[in-house]
C-alpha positions in Angstrom: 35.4 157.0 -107.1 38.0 156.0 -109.5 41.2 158.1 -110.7 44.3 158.3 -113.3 48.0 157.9 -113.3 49.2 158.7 -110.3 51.8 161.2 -110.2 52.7 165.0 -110.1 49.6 165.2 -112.0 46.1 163.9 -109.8 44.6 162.6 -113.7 46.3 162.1 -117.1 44.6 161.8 -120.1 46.9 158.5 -121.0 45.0 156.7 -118.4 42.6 154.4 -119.9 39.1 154.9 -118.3 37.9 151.1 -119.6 40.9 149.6 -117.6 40.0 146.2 -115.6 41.2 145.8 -111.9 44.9 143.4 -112.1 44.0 140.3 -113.4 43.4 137.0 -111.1 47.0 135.3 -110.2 47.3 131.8 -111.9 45.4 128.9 -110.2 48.1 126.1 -110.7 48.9 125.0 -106.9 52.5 124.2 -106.2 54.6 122.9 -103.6 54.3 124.8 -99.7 57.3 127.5 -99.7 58.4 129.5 -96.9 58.0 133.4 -96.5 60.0 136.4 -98.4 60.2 139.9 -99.7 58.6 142.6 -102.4 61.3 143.8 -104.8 58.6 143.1 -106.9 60.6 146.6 -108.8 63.0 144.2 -110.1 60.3 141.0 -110.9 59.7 142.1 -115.0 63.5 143.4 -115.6 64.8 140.0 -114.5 62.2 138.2 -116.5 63.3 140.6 -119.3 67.1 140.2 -119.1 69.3 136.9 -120.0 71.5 137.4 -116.7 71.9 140.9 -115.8 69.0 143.7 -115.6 68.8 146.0 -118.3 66.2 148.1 -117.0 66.8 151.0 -114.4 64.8 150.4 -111.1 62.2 152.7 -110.0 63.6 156.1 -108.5 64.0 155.6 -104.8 64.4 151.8 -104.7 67.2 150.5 -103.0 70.1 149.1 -104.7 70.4 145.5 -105.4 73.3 144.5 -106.4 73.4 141.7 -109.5 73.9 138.2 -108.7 70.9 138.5 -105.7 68.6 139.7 -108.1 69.2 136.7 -110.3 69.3 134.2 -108.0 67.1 135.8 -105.0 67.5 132.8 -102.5 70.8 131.8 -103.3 72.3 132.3 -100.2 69.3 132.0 -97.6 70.2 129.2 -95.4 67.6 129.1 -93.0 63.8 129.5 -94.8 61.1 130.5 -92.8 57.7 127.9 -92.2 54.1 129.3 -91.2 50.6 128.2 -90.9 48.7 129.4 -93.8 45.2 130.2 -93.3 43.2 127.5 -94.2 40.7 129.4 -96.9 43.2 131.0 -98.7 44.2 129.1 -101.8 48.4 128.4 -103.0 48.7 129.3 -106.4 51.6 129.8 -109.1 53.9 132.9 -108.4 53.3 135.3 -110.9 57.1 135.4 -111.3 60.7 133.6 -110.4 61.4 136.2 -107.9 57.7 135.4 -105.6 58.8 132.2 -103.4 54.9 132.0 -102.9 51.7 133.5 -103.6 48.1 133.2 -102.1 44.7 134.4 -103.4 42.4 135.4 -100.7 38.7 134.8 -101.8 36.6 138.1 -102.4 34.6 139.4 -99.5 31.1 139.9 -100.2 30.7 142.7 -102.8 33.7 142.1 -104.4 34.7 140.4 -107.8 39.0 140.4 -107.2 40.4 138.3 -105.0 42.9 139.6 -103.0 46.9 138.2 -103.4 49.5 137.8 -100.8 53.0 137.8 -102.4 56.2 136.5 -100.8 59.7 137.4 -101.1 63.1 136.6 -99.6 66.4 138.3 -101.1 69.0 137.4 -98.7 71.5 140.3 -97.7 69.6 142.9 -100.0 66.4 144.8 -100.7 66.9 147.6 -98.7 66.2 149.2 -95.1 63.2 148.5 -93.7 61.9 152.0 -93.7 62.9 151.9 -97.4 60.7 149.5 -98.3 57.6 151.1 -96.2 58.5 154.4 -97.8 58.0 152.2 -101.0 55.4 150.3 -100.8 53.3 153.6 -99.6 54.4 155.0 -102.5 52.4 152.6 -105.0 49.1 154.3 -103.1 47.1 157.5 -103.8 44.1 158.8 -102.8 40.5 159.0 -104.7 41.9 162.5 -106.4 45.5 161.2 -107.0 47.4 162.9 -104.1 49.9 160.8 -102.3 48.7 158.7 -98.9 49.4 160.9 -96.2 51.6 159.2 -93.1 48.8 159.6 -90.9 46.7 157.5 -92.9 49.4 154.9 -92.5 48.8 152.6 -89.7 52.1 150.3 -88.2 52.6 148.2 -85.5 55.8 146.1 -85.3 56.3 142.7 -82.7 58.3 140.0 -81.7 57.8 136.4 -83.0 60.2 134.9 -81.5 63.7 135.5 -82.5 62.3 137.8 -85.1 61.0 141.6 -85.6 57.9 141.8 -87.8 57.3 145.0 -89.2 53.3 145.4 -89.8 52.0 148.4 -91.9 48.6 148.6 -94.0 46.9 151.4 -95.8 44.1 152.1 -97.9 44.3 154.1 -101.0 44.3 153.5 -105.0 47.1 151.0 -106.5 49.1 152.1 -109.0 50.8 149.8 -110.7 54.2 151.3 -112.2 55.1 150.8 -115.9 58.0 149.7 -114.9 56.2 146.3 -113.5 54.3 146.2 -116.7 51.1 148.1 -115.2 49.6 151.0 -116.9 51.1 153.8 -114.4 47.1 154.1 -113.6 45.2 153.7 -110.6 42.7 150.8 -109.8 39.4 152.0 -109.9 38.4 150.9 -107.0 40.0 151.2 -103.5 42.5 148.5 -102.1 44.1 147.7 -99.4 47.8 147.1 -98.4 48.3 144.1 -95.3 52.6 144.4 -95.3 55.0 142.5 -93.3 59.1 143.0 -93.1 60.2 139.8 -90.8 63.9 140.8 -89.9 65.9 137.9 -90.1 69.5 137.3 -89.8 69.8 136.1 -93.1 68.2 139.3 -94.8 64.2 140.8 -94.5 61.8 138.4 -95.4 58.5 140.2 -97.2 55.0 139.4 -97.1 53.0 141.5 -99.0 48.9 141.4 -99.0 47.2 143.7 -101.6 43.4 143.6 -103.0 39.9 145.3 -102.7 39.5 146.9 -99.7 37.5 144.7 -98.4 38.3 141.8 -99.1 41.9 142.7 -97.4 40.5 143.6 -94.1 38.4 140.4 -93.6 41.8 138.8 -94.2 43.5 141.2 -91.7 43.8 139.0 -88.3 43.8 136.0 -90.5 47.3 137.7 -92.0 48.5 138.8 -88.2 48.3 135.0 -86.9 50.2 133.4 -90.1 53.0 135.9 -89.0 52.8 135.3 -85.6 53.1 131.8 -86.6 55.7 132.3 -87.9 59.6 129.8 -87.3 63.0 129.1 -88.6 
């Protein structure tokens, strides 16, 4: 079942009922990078400003201050390496501010491929129930209400001298103007596979979004690239 805007408001008439899925992520490989964080909130205003953002961030993101959002790994002096699942693909970041991006391959039944996105902003970004609360956020359910906590499923774990913070959820992705989306739901369910590594150095951010599922065939191959996971 598909819905609209997300919102107050379950529908919206603004929503356009033709809308495709979000497009495929660029297929130009690049260079291994390590792991990192989702203020993808601030991804579009910095590719929109010369130096400093000109647009306001979402309501309820944490501040960032400046200088880190320009420069997001400026001061990260220890990057993080893991083992990448072998059938997932390395592709362009869809933006300076991804230190990496993979595409996932579509399970059977599905035509998107799934994306996993990370992000490093060292000493910013927010708590990391902040960035749960967030990231939840960007969900509703098949009549537009917002994901309810018990739908949320977390687990966190040690990985050696780090915390991961593991959440995923099912729902409809909205995609806020803001990031240059429509403010509409997908129209078909997806899945969120999230990670906050605590770090010394600042949270590091893996975030796994897609079809349904094509996210949870990808779910234990996601859990042993973060257990893999070393300075």
């Amino acid at each position: 079942m598909r819905v609209g805007c997300a919102g107050a408001v379950a529908l919206a008439s603004s929503c356009d009922r033709g809308q495709s899925e979000p497009s495929e992520p660029a297929s130009r490989p690049v260079q291994a990078m390590p792991a990192a964080q989702d203020l993808a909130a601030i991804e579009r205003m910095v590719a929109d400003s010369g130096s400093e953002p000109k647009l306001a961030l979402p309501s309820g993101h944490p501040p960032i201050p400046a200088m880190l959002a320009v420069e997001p790994n400026a001061q990260a002096a220890r990057p993080l390496t893991y083992q990448v699942p072998a059938r997932w693909k390395q592709v362009q970041p869809a933006s300076a501010m991804r230190l990496a991006q993979y595409e996932i391959p579509p399970a059977a039944g599905d035509t998107i491929p799934g994306e996993v996105a990370v992000f490093h902003f060292a000493g910013a970004g927010g708590s990391v129930e902040d960035n749960i609360k967030r990231w939840i956020g960007q969900f509703v359910t098949a009549d537009g209400r917002p994901i309810e906590p018990s739908a949320v499923r977390r687990d966190a774990f040690e990985v050696g001298l780090y915390r991961v913070h593991f959440v995923e959820l099912s729902g409809y992705m909205v995609v806020s103007p803001t990031l240059g989306g429509t403010g509409c739901a997908t129209t078909t369910e997806y899945r969120l596979l999230g990670a906050i590594v605590e770090t010394r150095e600042g949270n590091w951010f893996f975030k796994g979004t897609g079809p349904s599922a094509t996210m949870e065939a990808a779910r234990e191959e996601m859990l042993s690239m973060l257990r893999s996971i070393r300075p």
